[in-house]
DOTOR-386408 format. One line per 8 residues: number of its first residue (from 1); their letters; for each residue y, x, z of N, C-alpha, C, CB. Coordinates in pm, 1 decimal. Each point is the difference from the previous one (the first is absolute). Last residue first. Glycine has a CB too. Layout:
residues N
NUM	a	Y,X,Z,Y,X,Z,Y,X,Z,Y,X,Z; ...
//
This chain:
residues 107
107	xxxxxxxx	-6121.8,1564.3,-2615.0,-150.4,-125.0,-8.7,-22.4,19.9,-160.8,67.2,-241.3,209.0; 199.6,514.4,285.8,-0.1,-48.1,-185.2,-165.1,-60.0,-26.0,196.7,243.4,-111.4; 225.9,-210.8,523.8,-176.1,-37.6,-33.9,-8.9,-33.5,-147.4,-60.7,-119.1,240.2; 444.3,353.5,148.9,-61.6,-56.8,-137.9,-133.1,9.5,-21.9,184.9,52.3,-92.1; 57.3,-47.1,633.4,-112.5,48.0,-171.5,-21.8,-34.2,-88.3,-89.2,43.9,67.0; 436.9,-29.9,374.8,-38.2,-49.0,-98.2,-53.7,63.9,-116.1,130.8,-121.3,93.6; 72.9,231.3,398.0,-23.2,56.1,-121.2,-77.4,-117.4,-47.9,7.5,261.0,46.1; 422.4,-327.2,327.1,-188.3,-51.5,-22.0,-33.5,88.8,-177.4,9.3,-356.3,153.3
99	xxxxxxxx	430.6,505.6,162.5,-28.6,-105.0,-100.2,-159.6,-17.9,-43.6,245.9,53.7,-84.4; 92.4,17.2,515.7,-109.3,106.2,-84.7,-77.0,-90.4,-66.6,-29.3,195.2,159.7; 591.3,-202.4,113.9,-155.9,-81.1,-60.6,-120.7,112.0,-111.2,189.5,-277.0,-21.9; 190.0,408.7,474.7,3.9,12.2,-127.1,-178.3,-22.0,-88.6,254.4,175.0,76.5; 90.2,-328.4,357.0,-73.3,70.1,-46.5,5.9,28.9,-142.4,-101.1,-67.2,178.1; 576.7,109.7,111.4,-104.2,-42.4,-91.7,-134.7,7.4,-14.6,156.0,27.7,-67.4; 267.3,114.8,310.5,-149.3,35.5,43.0,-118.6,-99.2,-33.7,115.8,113.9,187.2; 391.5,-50.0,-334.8,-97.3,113.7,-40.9,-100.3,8.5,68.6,146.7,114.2,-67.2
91	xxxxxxxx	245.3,-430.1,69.0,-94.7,-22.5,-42.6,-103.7,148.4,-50.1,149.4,-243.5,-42.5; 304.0,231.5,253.4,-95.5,-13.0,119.1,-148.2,-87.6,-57.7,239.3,-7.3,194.0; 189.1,201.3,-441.7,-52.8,78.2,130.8,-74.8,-32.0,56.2,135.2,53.9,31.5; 26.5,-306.3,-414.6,-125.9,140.7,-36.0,-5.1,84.5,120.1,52.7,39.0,-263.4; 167.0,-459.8,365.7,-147.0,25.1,-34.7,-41.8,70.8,-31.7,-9.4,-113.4,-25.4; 450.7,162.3,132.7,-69.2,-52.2,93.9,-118.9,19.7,-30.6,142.4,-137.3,56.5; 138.8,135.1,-416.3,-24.1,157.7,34.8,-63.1,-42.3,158.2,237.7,164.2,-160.0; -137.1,-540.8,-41.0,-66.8,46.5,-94.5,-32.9,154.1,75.8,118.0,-163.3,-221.5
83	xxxxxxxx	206.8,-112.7,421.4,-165.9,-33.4,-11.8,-63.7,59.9,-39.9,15.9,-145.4,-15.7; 415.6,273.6,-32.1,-48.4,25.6,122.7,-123.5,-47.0,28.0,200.4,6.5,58.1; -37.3,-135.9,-443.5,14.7,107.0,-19.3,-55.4,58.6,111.9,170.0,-32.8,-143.8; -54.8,-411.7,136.4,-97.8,40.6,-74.6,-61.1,128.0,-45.6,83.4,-173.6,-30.6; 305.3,42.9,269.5,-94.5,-59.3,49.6,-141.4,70.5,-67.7,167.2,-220.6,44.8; 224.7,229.5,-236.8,18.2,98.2,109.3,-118.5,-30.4,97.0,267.9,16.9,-22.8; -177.3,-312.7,-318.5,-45.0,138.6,-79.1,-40.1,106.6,155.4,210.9,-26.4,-279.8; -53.8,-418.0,351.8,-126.8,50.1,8.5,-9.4,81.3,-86.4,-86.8,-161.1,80.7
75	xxxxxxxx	478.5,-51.1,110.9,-98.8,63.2,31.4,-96.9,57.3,-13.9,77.6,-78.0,41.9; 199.6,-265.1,-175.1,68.9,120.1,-52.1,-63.8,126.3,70.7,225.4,-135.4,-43.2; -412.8,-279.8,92.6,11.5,12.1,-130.9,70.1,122.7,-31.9,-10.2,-233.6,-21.9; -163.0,133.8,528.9,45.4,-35.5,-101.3,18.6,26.1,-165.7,46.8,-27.7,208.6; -422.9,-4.7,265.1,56.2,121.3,-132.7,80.5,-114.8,-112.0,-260.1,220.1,2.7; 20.9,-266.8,477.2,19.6,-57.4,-57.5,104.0,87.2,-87.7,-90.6,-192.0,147.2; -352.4,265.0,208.6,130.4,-0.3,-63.6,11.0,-66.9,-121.7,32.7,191.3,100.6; -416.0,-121.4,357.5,70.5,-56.8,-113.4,99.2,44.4,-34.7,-71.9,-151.9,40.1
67	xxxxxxxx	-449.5,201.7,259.5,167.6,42.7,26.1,47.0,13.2,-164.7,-20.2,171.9,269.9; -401.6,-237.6,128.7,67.3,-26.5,-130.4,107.0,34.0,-20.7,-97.6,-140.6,-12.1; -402.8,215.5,311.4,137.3,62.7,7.6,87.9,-60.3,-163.5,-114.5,263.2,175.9; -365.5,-288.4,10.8,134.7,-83.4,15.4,105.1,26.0,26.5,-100.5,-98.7,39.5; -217.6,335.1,-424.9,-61.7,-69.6,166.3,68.9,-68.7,17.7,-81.6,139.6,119.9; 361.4,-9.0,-394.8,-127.6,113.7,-1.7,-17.7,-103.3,94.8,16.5,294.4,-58.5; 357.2,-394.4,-339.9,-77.5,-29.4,119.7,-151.8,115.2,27.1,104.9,-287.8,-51.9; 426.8,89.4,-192.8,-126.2,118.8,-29.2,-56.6,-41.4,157.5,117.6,256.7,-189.5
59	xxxxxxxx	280.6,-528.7,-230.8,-87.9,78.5,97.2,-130.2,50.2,6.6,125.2,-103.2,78.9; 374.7,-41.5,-305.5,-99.2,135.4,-23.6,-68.6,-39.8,158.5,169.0,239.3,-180.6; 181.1,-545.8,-177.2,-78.7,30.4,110.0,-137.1,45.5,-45.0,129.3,-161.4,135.2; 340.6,133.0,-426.4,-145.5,7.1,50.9,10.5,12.2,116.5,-97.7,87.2,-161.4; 484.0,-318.3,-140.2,-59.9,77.8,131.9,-117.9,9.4,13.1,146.2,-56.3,104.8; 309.4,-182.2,-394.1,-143.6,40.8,23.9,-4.0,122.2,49.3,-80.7,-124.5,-163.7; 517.0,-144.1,118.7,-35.6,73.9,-15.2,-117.0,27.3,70.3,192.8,24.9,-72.4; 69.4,-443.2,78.7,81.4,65.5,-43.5,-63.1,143.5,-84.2,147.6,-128.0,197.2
51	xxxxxxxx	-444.0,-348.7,-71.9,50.7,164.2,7.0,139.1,22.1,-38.7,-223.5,76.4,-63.0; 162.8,-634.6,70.1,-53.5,139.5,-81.9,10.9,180.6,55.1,83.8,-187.1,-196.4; -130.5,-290.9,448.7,123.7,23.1,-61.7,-67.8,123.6,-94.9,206.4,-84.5,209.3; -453.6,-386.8,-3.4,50.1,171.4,90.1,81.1,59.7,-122.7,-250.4,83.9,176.5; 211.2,-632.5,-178.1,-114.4,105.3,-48.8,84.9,130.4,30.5,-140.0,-144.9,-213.8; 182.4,-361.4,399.3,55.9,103.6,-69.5,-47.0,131.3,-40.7,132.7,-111.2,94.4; -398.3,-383.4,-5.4,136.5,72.7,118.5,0.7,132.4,-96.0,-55.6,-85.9,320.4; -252.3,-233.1,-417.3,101.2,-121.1,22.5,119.4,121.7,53.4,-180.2,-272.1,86.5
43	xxxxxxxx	-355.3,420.8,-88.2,100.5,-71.5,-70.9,117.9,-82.5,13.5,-164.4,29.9,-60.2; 5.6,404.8,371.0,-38.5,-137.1,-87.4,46.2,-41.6,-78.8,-51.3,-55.0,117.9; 104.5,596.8,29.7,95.9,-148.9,63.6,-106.6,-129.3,-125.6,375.6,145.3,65.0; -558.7,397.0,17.7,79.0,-73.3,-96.3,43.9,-125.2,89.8,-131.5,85.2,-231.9; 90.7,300.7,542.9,-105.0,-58.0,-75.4,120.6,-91.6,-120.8,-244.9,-18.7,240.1; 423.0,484.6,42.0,-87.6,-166.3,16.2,-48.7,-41.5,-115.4,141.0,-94.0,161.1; 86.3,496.6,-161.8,-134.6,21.2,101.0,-76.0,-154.8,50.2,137.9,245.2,110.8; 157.0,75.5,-522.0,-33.9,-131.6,36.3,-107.0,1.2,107.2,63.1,-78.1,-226.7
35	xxxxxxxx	64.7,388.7,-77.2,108.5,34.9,155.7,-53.8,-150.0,52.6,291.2,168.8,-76.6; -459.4,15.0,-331.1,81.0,-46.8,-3.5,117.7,-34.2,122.5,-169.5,-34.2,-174.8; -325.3,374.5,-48.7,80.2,-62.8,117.5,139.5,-71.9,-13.8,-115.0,177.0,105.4; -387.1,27.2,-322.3,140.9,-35.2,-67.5,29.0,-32.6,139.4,-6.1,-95.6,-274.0; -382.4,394.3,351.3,67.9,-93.5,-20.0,139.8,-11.1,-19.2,-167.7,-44.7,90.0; -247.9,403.2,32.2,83.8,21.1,-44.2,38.7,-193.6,-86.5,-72.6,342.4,8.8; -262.1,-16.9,395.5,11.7,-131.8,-106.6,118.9,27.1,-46.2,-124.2,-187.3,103.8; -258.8,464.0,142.7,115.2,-11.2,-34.5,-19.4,-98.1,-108.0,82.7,221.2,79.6
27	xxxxxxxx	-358.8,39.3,327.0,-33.6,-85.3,-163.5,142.9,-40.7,14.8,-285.6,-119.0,-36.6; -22.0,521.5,224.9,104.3,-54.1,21.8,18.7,-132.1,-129.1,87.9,253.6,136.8; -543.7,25.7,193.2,93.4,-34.9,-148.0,121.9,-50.5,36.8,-185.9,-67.2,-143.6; -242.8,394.0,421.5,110.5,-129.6,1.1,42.2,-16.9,-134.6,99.4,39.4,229.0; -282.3,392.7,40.3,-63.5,-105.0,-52.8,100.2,-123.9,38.5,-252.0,114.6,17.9; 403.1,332.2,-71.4,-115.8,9.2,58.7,-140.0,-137.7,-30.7,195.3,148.7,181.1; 312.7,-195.6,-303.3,-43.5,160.4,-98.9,-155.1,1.6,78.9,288.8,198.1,-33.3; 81.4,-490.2,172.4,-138.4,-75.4,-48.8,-53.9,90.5,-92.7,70.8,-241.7,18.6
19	xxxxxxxx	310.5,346.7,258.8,-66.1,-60.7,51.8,-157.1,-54.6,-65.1,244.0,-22.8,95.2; 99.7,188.7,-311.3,-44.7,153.9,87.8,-89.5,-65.4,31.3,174.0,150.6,99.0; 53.4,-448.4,-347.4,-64.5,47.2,-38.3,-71.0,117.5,14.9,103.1,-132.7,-69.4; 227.5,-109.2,315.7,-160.5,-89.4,35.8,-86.1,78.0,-91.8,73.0,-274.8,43.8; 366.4,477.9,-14.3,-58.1,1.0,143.6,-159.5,-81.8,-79.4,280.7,-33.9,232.4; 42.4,18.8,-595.6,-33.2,151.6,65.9,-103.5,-31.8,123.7,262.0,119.3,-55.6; 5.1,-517.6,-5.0,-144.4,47.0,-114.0,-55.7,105.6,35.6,83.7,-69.1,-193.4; 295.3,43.2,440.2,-125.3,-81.0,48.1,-100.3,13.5,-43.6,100.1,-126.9,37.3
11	xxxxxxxx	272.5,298.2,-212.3,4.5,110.4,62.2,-137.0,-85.4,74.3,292.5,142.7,6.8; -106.7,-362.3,-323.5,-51.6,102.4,-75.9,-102.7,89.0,125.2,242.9,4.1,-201.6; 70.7,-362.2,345.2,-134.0,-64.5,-78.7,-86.7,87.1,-52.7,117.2,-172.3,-64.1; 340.6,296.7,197.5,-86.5,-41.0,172.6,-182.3,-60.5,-77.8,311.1,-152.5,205.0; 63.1,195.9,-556.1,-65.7,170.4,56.7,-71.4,-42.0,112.3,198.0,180.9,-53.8; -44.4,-592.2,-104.7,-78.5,55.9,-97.6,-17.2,114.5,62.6,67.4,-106.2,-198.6; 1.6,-255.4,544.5,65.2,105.6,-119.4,-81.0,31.3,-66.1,142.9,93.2,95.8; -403.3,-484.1,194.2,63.7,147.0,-0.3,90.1,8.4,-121.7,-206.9,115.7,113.3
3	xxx	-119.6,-479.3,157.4,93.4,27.9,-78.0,86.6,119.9,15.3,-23.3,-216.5,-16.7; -477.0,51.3,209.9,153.5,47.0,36.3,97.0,-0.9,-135.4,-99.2,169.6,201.9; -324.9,-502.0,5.1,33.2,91.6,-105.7,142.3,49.1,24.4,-157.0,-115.9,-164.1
//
């Protein structure tokens, strides 16, 4: 998995979601992140120190291709904003569901 910048992450997203416009999906996860990359410590030994400041982790995956970021706190309006206008660009080849007609049956 690559770890990326936030714009290097946008500009990727972009790419896999060209990529999986024909046939394919993209699936994205979105996690609390604490910077902590080891495991909790046993009993008897000193317990890991508190965040200074929370962090999502953003990842996305097509096929095998993955690729990650990590979005600080003072980050993510700006983040979120660029996401947001991301998807309404590249979610428009939507199907679109055809709802089963149903017959009232009077009795």
């Amino acid at each position: 998995m690559v770890l990326l910048e936030n714009d290097m992450f946008l500009t990727e997203l972009t790419k896999l979601f060209q990529k999986a416009r024909a046939d394919g999906s993209v699936t994205m996860t979105f996690k609390r992140y604490d910077g902590i990359d080891k495991p909790q410590p046993r009993e008897g030994k000193p317990p890991l120190p508190e965040p200074h400041e929370h962090m999502c982790l953003v990842r996305a995956k097509s096929r095998s291709k993955k690729i990650a970021t990590v979005i600080k706190q003072k980050e993510i309006n700006k983040f979120q904003v660029a996401y947001s206008n991301l998807l309404k660009g590249n979610l428009d080849g939507l199907k679109k569901l055809k709802k089963p007609k149903i017959k009232n049956k009077a009795e």
